[in-house]
C-alpha positions in Angstrom: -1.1 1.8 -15.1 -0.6 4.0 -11.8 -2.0 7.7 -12.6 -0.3 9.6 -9.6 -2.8 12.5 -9.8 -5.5 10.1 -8.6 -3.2 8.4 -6.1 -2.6 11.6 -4.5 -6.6 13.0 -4.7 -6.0 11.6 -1.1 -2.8 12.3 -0.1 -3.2 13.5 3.5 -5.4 10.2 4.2 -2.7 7.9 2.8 -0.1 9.6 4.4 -1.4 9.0 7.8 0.1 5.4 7.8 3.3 5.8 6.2 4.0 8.5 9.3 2.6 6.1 11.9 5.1 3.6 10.2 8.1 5.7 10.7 7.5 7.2 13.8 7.8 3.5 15.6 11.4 2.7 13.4 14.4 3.4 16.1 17.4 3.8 13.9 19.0 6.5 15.0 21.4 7.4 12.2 21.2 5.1 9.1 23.6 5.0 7.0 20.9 3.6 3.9 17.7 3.9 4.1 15.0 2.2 1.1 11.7 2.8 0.3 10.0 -0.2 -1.3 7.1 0.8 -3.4 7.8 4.9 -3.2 5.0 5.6 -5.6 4.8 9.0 -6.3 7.7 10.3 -3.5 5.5 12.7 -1.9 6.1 10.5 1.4 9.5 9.6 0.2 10.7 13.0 0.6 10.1 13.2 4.1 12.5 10.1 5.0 15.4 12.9 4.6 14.1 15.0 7.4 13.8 12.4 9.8 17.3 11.1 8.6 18.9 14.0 7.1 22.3 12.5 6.8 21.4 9.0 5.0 21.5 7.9 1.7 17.7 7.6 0.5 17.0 4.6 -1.9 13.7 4.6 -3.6 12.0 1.5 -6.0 8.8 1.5 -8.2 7.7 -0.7 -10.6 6.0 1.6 -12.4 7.5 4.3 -14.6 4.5 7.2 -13.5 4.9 6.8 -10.2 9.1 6.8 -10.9 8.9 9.9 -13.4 6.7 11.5 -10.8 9.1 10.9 -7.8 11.9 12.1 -9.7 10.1 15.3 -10.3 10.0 16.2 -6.2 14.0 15.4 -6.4 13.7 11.7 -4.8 16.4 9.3 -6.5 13.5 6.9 -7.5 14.7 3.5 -9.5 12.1 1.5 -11.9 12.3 -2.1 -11.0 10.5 -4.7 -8.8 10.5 -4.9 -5.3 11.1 -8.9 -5.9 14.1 -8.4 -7.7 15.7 -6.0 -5.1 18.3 -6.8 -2.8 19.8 -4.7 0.3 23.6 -3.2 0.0 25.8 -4.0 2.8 25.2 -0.3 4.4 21.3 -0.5 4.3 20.3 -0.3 7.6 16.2 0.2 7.0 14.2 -0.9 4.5 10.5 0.0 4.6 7.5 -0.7 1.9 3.9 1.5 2.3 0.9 0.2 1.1 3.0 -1.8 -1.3 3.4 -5.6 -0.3 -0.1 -6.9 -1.0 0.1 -6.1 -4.7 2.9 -9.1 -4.4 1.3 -12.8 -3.5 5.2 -14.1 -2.5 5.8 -11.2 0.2 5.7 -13.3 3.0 8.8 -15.2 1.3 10.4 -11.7 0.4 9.8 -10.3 3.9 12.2 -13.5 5.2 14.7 -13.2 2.8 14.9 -9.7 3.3 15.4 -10.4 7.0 17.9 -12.8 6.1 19.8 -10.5 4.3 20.0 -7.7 6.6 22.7 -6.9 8.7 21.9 -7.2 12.4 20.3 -4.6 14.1 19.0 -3.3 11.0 14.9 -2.3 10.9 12.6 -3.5 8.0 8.8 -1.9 8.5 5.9 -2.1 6.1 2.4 -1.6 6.2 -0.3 -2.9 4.0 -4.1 -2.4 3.6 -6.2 -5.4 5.8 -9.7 -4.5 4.4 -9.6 -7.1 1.8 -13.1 -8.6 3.4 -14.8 -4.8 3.7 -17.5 -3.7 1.6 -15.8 -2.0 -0.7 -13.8 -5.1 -1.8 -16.8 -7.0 -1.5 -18.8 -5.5 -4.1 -16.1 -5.0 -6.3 -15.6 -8.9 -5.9 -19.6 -9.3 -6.3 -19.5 -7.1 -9.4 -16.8 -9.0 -10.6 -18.1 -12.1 -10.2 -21.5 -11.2 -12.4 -21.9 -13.1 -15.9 -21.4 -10.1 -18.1 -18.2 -8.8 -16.2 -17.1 -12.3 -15.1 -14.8 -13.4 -18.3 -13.0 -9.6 -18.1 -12.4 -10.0 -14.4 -12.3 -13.4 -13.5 -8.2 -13.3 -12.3 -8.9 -9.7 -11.0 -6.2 -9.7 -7.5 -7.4 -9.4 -4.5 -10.4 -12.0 -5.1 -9.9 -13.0 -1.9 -10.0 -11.8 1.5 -6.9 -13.6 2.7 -4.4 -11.7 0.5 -2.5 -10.4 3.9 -2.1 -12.0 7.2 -2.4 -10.7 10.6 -0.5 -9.4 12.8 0.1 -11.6 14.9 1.0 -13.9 11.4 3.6 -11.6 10.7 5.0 -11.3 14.1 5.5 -14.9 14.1 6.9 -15.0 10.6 9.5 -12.5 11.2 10.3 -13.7 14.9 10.7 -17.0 13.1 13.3 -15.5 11.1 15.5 -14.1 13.8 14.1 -10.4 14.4 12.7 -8.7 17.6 8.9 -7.5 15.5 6.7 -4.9 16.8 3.4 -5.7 15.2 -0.4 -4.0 15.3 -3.3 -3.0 13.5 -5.3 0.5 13.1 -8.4 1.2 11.6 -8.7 4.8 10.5 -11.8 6.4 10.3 -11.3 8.4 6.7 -13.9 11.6 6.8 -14.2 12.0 2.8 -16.6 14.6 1.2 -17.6 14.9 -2.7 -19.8 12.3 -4.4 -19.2 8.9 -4.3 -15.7 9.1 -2.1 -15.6 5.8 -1.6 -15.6 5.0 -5.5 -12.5 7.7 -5.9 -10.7 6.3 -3.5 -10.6 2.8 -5.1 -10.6 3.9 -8.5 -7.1 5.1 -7.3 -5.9 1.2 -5.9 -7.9 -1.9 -5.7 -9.6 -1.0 -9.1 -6.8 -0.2 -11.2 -6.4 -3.9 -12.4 -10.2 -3.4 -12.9 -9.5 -0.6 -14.9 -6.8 -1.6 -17.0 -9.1 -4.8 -18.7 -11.8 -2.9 -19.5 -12.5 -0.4 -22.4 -13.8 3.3 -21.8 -17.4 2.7 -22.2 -17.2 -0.6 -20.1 -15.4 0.9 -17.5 -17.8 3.5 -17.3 -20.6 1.0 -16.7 -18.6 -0.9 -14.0 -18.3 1.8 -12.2 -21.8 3.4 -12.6 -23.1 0.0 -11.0 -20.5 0.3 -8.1 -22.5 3.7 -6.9 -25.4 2.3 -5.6 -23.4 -0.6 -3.9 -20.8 1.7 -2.1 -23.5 4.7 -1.3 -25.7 2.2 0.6 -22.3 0.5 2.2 -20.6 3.6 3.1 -24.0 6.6 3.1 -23.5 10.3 3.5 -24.3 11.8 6.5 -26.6 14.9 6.6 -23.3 17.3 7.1 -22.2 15.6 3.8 -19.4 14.0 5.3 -18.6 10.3 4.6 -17.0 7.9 6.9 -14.6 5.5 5.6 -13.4 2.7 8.0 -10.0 1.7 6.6 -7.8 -0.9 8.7 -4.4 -1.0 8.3 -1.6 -3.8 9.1 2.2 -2.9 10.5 5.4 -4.5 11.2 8.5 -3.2 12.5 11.3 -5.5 12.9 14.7 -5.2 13.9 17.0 -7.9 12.5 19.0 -9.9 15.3 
């Protein structure tokens, strides 16, 4: 389950990329334009000022993040992003931090090309610090005999769950688009205890979350601490830097 209040404990961090996204789409004035993955609409809501005469489509699979969405006045629908298909005036689709929670995206990312009309634009961006610490010593933790049968299938398990760049660029060229593609490692400056441990809590360990009980849950995470404080330490001004790096792909369909 998604809790939108801990999504959005760092909203202005995870908003960074969606903007970054955006900004390097060039449609002009879209006729359709559909977020893939809108989560709680905070971001969503912003695709009308930058294309204030479009229709805005919005897709979550889950019904917090949807109930939540509809609450800012975003249009939001509860479905799958695998089971979505463009309408014939969609001219950009875009997912955020969404595509990695689906092992098939690769195939969906061709179809979707596929589909498009051309000249249309389909951007996404997706987490690449599958092979960081954090995700390490979740993975380790994982891994240990007494967690092991909870977790064993937990995603993310490896550190290969997205390509690169350079992957996608040929994947989408491949498929008859014109790709912009790059990477960006942000520098997150987090304060509070254990920032690093928040920040997961609210993404890569939900799955986590959802097989354990209250008192276990409380115990996996009380053994993260240590790992993540040493991995990611506080700095005397009681800041925390958090190295994130983040994949994009903008494509325009030929």
């Amino acid at each position: 389950m998604w809790n939108p209040e801990v999504y959005l404990s760092f909203a202005d961090h995870r908003g960074r990329p969606f903007v970054d996204l955006v900004a390097r789409i060039g449609a002009e004035a879209p006729r359709r334009v559909v977020d893939l993955g809108c989560g709680p609409g905070n971001l969503t809501v912003t695709l009308h000022q930058r294309w204030p005469s479009a229709v805005v489509e919005a897709w979550d699979d889950s019904p917090e993040m949807v109930t939540a969405a509809r609450e800012r006045g975003v249009a939001a629908n509860l479905g799958d992003v695998r089971d979505w298909s463009p309408q014939p005036d969609t001219d950009v689709v875009l997912s955020n931090a969404t595509l990695h929670w689906v092992p098939e995206h690769r195939e969906l990312l061709t179809r979707w090309a596929g589909a498009l009309a051309p000249g249309s634009w389909l951007a996404m961006q997706v987490p690449g610090n599958f092979a960081a610490p954090s995700h390490e010593a979740v993975r380790q933790l994982a891994a240990e005999e007494r967690w092991a049968a909870l977790l064993h299938d937990i995603p993310f398990a490896a550190d290969d769950v997205v390509d690169t760049p350079a992957g996608y660029a040929a994947l989408l060229t491949d498929a008859g688009c014109t790709v912009d593609a790059w990477e960006t490692t942000y520098v997150h400056q987090l304060t509070g205890d254990h920032p690093v441990l928040e920040w997961i809590t609210g993404t890569a360990l939900r799955p986590v979350r959802s097989r354990l009980t209250d008192d276990q849950w409380e115990r996996f995470r009380a053994d993260l601490i240590p790992v993540l404080d040493a991995a990611y330490p506080r700095r005397p001004d009681g800041r925390t830097f958090f190295p994130f790096r983040r994949i994009f792909v903008v494509a325009q369909t030929g």
